[in-house]
N, C-alpha and C positions, 0 to 999 in steps of 0.2 A: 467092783464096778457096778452101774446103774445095768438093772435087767434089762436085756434088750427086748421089744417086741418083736414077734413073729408073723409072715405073711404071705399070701398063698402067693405060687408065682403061676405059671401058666403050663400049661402040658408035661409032663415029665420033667419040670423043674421043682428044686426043693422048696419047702418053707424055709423064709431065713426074713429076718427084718433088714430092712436099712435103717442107718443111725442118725441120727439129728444133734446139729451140732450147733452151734453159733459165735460167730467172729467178736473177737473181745476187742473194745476201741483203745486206740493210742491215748496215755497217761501221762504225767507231767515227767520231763526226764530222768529224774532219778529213781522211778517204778515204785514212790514210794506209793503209790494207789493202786497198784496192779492187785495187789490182793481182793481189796475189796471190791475193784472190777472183777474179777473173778469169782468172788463169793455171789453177788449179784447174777452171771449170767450160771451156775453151779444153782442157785437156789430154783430155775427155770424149770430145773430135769431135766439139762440136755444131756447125751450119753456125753460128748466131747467140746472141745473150746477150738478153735483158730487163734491163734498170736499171731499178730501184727508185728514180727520182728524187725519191717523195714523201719517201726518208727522208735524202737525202743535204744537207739543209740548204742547198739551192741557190737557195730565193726566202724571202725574206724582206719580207713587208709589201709582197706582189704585186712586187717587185724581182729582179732575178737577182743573187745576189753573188759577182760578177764573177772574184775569188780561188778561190773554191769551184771555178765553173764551168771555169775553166783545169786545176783541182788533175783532175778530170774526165777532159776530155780530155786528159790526159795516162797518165792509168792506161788508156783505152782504144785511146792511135792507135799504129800500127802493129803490128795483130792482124790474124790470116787468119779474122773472123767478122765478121758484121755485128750490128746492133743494132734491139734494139725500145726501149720506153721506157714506164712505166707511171708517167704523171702521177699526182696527188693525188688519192686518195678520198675528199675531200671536195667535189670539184665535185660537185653536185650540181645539173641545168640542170632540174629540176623543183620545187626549192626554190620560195618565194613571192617574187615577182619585186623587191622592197624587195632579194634578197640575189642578184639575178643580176649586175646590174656587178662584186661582187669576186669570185662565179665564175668570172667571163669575164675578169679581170682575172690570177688567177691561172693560167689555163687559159692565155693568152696567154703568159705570162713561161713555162710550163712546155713549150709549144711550142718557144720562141725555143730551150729547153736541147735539147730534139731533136732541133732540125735543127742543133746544135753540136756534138752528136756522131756526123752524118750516121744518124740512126734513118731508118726506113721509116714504121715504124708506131707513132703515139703510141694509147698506150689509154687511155680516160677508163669510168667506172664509169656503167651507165645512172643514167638519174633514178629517186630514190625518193621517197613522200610519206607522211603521216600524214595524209591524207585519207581520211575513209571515204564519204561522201561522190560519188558518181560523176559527177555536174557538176562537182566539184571537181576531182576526179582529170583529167578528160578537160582542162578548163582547165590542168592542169599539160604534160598531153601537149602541148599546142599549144603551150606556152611552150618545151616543149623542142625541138621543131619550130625555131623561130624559131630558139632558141639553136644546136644544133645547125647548121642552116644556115650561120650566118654565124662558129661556130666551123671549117666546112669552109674554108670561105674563107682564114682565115685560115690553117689547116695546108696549102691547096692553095700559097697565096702561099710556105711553106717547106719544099716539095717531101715534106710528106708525109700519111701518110692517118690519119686518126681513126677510130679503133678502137672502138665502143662494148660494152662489155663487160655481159652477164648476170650480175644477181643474184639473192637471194633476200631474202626481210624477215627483216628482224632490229635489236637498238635501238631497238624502237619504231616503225617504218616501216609501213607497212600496207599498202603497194602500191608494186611496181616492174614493170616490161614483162616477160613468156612471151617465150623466141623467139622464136614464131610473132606475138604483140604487137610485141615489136621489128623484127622482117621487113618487117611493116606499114610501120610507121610511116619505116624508111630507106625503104621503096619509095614512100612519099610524097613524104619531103625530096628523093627522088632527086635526091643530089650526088655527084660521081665522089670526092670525098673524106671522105666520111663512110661507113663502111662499119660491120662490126661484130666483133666479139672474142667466140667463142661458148666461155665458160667452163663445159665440160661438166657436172663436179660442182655449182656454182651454180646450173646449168639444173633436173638433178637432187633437188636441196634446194626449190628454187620449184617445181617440179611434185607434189613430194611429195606440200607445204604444201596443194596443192590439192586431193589425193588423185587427181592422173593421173600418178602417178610412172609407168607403163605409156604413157602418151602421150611419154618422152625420145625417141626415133628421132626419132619424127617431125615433132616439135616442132625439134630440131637439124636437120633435113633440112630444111624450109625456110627456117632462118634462114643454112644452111649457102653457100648461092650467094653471099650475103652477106657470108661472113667470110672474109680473107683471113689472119685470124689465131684460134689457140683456143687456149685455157690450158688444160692436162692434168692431173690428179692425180685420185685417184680416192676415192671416200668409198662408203655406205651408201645416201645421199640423207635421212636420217635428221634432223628438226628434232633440234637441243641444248636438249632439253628436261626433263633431270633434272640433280640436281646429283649433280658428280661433283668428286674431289677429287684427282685429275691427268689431265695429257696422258694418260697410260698407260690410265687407266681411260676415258676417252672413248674411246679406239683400241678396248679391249674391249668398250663397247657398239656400237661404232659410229656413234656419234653426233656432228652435225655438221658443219663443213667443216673436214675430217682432212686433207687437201694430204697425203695418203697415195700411194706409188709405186703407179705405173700395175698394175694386177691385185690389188691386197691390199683393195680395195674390190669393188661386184660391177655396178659400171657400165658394161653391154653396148656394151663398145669392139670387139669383130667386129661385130653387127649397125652399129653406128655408119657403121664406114669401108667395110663391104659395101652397104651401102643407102644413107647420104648421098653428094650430088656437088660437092664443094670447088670454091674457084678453082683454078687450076694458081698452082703455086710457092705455097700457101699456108704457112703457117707452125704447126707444132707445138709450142706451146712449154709445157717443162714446169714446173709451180711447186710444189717440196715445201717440206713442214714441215722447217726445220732439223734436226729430232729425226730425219730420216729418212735427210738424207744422206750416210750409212753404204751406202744404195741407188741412190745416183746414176748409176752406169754397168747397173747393170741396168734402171734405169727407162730411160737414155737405149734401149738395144736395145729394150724394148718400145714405145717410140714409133719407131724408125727401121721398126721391123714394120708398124706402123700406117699410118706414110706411104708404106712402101711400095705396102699394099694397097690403099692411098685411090683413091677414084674421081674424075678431075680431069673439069672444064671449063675452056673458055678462061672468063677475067675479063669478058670483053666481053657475054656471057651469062646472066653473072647477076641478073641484074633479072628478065628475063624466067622463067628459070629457079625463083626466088624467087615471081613472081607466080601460076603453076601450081602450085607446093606449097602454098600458101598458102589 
């Protein structure tokens, strides 16, 4: 494996680095280019990769197809990086319960693929709802309680952790968990393998939404003990709420979720890593807009800064840590 760096963390916490990783983009269906997308984001230096397994045609009708999954690992084994894995965005464990079995059905087969390619951390997208409605909504919360639970189980059974990942609404959705909502709600489930995936820009975009775009710190600070994984890119925080008639011209207003290299956005990444306290060995991983990476090895150095400065605790502390910011 690539040496990790080391970094001081604050008062009676160890040195440990966080890792820097970077999301590999979807390929022509039959992966015959995964490889060399790999080699490409492999020659960066980052310790580890993200696979995009929602795009890689690898379940089919809640099935793994078996072909696929071999074509897979084989574009990944025998590499000096490890792996996350970002299952399908359409789980959705707050849906209206008539559609939880094929979420769970799909969630399951998407698992099976990440622990086939020895991933650590599967990421599922939090629950969203078109409830407006707040007995409605809070019923959705507790089905995803449930769900979530006994999706732990099942990634603990395959040696790995469940990432729940921060968003913001959009497509009609009307409500998904704050950090600080999401922090909740895993310190309820409290399961050592549900944890959470703190998507800064997303956080960003939802807090805007609510006009506390000034509450990010610290809404990421207590979801932070949490997450032993974050996805990086940087935006505005700005809803996409005019029409615009290219990528180009979004980038110039700033608006929406730009998956922009780290600083070309204005998302307080010092106060972040000076003020919140990560797991140790947590993972940075970065995910750009294709249109950007022309920027790839600079954004990687802006996040190896980051994790260098990060303020670590042990893992075994985070709960409690989580319950005080909270």
């Amino acid at each position: 494996m690539i040496p990790q760096r080391r970094t001081e963390g604050g008062p009676g916490m160890a040195p440990i680095a966080c890792k820097v990783g970077m999301s590999a983009r979807s390929v022509e269906p039959g992966l015959g280019h995964l490889g060399a997308e790999l080699d490409r984001i492999e020659a960066l230096g980052v310790d580890l990769i993200e696979l995009p397994t929602f795009d890689y045609d690898l379940v089919v009708g809640g099935r793994i197809r078996r072909p696929q999954l071999a074509a897979l690992i084989r574009a990944c084994e025998g590499r000096s990086v490890a792996y996350s894995v970002h299952g399908p965005l359409a789980i959705n464990l707050m849906d209206p319960a008539i559609r939880s079995p094929r979420h769970m059905e799909v969630l399951e087969a998407s698992l099976d693929v990440a622990a086939a390619v020895g991933a650590e951390h599967y990421v599922v997208h939090a629950g969203m709802t078109k409830e407006r409605r707040m007995d409605a909504i809070e019923e959705g919360y507790g089905r995803q309680r449930d769900l979530l639970a006994a999706a732990g189980d099942l990634a603990a059974a395959r040696g790995l952790v469940l990432c729940v990942e921060t968003l913001f609404e959009f497509d009609g959705f009307t409500h998904t968990p704050s950090p600080a909502r999401l922090a909740r709600e895993l310190a309820a489930i409290g399961h050592p393998a549900v944890k959470a995936t703190i998507d800064v820009s997303h956080s960003y975009l939802k807090l805007d939404a609510e006009g506390r775009r000034d509450s990010l710190v610290e809404e990421i600070g207590t979801l932070a003990p949490f997450a032993p994984h974050f996805h990086l890119h940087d935006s505005f925080g700005r809803p996409d709420d005019l029409w615009m008639y290219t990528e180009g011209e979004r980038l110039a207003y700033g608006h929406g979720d730009l998956h922009l290299p780290i600083g070309w956005g204005d998302i307080p990444w010092d106060a972040i890593v000076e003020t919140c306290v990560f797991p140790e060995g947590a993972v940075f991983n970065i995910e750009l807009n294709p249109r950007y990476l022309h920027a790839s090895a600079e954004c990687v150095a802006a996040a190896r800064d980051l994790a260098r400065r990060a303020r670590t605790a042990p893992a075994s502390g985070a709960e409690t840590l989580g319950a005080v910011a909270a």
